[in-house]
Structure formats: structure tokens, C-alpha cells
N, C-alpha and C positions, 0 to 999 in steps of 0.2 A: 528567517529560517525557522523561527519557535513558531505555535500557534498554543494558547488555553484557553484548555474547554470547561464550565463549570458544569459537572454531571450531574448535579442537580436540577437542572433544565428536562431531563428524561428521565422518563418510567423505568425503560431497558436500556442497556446499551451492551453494542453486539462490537467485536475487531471483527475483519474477514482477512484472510488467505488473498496473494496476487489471484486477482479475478482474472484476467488479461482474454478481456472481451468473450468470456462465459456466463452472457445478460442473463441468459434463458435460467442456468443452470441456479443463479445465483435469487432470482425470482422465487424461485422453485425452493428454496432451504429458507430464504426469508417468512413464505406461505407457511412452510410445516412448521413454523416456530411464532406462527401469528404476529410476526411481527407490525407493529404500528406504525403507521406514518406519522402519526401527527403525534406521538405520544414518544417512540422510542428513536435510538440514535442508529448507525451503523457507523464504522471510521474501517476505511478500508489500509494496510500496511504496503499502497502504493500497489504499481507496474497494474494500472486497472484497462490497460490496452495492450493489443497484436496477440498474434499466434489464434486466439480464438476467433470465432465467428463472427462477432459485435462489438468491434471495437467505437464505434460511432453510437450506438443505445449506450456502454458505459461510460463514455466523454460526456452524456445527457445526465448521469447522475450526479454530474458536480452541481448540476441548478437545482438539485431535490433538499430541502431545507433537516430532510429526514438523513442524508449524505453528509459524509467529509472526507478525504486521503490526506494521506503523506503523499508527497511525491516519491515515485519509482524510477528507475535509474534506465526503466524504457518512455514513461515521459520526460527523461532527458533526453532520451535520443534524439526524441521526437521534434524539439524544442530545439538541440541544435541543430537539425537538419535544416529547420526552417532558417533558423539564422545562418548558415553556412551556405544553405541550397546547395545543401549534397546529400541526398537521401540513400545513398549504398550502403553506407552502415546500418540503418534502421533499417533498410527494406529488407536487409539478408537478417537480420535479427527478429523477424516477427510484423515487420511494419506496411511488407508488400499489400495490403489492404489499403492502404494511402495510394498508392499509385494505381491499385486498379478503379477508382471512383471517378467517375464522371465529372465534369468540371463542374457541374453546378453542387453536386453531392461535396465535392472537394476544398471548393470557397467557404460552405457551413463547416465544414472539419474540422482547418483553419480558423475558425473562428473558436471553434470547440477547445483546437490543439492550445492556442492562444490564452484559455483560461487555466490552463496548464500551470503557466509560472506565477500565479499568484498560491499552487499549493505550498505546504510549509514541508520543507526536511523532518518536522519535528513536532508530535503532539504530544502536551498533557495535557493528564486529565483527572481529578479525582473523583474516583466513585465509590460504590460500597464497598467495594474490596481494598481500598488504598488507592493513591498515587501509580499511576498508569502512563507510562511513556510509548509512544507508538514513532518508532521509522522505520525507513525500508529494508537497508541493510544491514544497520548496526549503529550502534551512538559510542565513536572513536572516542571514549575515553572511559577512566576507570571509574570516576566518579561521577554525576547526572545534578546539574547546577541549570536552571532555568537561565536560557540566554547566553550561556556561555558559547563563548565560540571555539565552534568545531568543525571540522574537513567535510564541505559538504559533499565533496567526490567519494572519501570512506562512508558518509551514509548512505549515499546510493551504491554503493558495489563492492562494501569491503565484504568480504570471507574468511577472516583470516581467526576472530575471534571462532567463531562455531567449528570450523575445521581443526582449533585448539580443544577446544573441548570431544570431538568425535575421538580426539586422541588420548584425548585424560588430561591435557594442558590447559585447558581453557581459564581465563580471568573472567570476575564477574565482574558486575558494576554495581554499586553502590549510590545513594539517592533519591532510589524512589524502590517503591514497591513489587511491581510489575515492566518490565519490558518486553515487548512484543513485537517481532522483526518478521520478515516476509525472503524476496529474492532467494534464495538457494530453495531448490525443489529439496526434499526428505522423502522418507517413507512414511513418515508419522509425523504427526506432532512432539517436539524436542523442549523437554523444559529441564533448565539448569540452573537450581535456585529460582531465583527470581526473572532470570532471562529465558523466553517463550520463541520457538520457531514452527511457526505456522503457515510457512510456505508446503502444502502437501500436493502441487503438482498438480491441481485439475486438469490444467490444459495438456498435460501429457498421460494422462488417464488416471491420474494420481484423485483426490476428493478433494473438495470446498472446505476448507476449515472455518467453521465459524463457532468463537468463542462470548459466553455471555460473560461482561462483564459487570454488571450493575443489572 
């Protein structure tokens, strides 16, 4: 479930926003920020396929050494579709690009989808800024203990925390420094203390949020 990263290894290092198959767009904000391949990092806060255009180019950036995710709670769909073979849930959720692919396009997918479950629910990472935690939807608890175990269904799809705080309720978390969550579209980017929501919607015409951190 955990993954740590020593940010020491990179020059920069960038979170992004659900990309959810906006290869092109996400090229494009990488360039204007010079970003390096061999030099700097990117970690993406999950859901990096459906709805967009290239869901299959951004399944290709899990094998880029310059790449990492959390998992997103749409590559779980995706993941038990395969295991259930029942893709009506993902397909009405973003995923109908799987089924319209050619069988031969479809067997590489699969293969792609497949490296899927080796991402982690849960990244740290210390960089120049502090201790940096990255999931998809939230880290279900009030304090952040490396390893600890936690709901991996509320990290991929709880809301319950950020819809606390749009209301003036919200709990923080304690732990680490920075938290950085994805899955709920915004208007903006949302920081509360220490917890960061940088889901801003590209795929629905919203921007690519990408933050440097290191």
C-alpha cells in the first residue's frame, strides 16, 4: 500500500493533477517548465486514465523512470473489471476507450492495465519543502504513520474530509508536512493547512495542475 521515495535522487520534483488520459496536454506543461527526464521526477495523485483522449500513451508512463502514481480509484475500476469481466461499470465511467480498441491494441492494454496493481495507495517522500504524502482521495486518518494500516477503498474515493472543510468542518491531518490529494474536480486549487487539493478538472475543461515540489 506504502511506497518511499528518497527526493534526493532528483533535481525537481513536480505532483500533477488526475491527468485521465490528457498525454498531449500534460507534454505540453512538462515543456514549459523544462522539465528533465533524466534529472527530475513527476508523481502523478492517481486516476491517470479514461474520459480523455490517451488513456493508452498515459498507461506508457508507468515504464518512464522520470514517472510514478498512486493509484486512482479509476485504475481500480479498471482492475476489477478485469478480475470480474464486467466492464459496465468502468465503461460508463470513462473507460469506453477499452472497448472500442482493437483486439490486438486491447491484449497491449491489458498488459499495461496489469501493471496497474503493482501502484501503491500511498507515497512519501521527503523533499526540500518537508515530508510530502501523495494519495488519491485522502489518507482516512487523522494522523499519517508510515505503514500504517488504512481503508484502501477511502483512499481511493473518500470525500467526506474536503466536503468537511468546503463547509468550515473539516479535520486536518497531522504527520507529515504536505498532503496532496487528486479525485474531486474544484475550481482551483484548495489548500487547507497542510492538506493540498489539486484535482482542477482538465478533463472537463477545468487546468492541469502541476505543483513544484522540490
Amino acid at each position: 500500500m506504502y511506497q518511499r521515495l528518497d527526493g534526493e535522487q532528483w533535481r525537481h520534483i513536480w505532483v500533477v493533477s488526475d491527468i485521465h488520459g490528457c498525454y498531449q496536454w500534460l507534454m505540453d506543461e512538462l515543456s514549459r517548465r523544462h522539465f528533465n527526464r533524466r534529472h527530475d521526477l513527476l508523481i502523478s495523485v492517481g486516476d491517470i486514465i479514461d474520459r480523455g483522449p490517451d488513456s493508452v500513451k498515459c498507461l506508457r508512463l508507468m515504464q518512464e523512470k522520470w514517472f510514478c502514481a498512486v493509484r486512482g480509484n479509476h485504475e481500480q475500476m479498471a482492475l476489477d473489471s478485469i478480475n470480474d469481466n464486467d466492464f459496465s461499470l468502468w465503461t460508463l465511467n470513462g473507460g469506453i476507450w477499452f472497448s472500442e480498441l482493437g483486439v490486438g491494441e486491447r491484449k497491449k492494454a491489458l498488459a499495461l492495465l496489469e501493471a496497474c496493481r503493482s501502484l501503491p495507495h500511498i507515497i512519501e517522500i521527503r523533499c526540500a519543502n518537508g515530508l510530502n504524502v501523495i494519495a488519491h482521495a485522502d489518507y482516512p486518518s487523522a494522523e499519517y504513520v508510515w505503514n500504517k494500516p488504512v481503508s484502501a477503498q477511502h483512499t481511493l474515493w473518500d470525500r467526506e474530509r474536503l466536503m468537511g472543510f468546503m463547509i468550515g468542518k473539516g479535520q486536518g491531518i497531522s504527520g507529515a508536512d504536505h498532503f496532496w490529494f487528486g479525485h474531486t474536480p474544484v475550481d482551483k486549487r484548495y489548500d487547507f493547512g497542510n492538506l493540498h487539493y489539486i484535482d482542477t478538472g482538465a478533463v472537463f475543461g477545468g487546468v492541469l495542475t502541476l505543483v513544484q515540489l522540490q
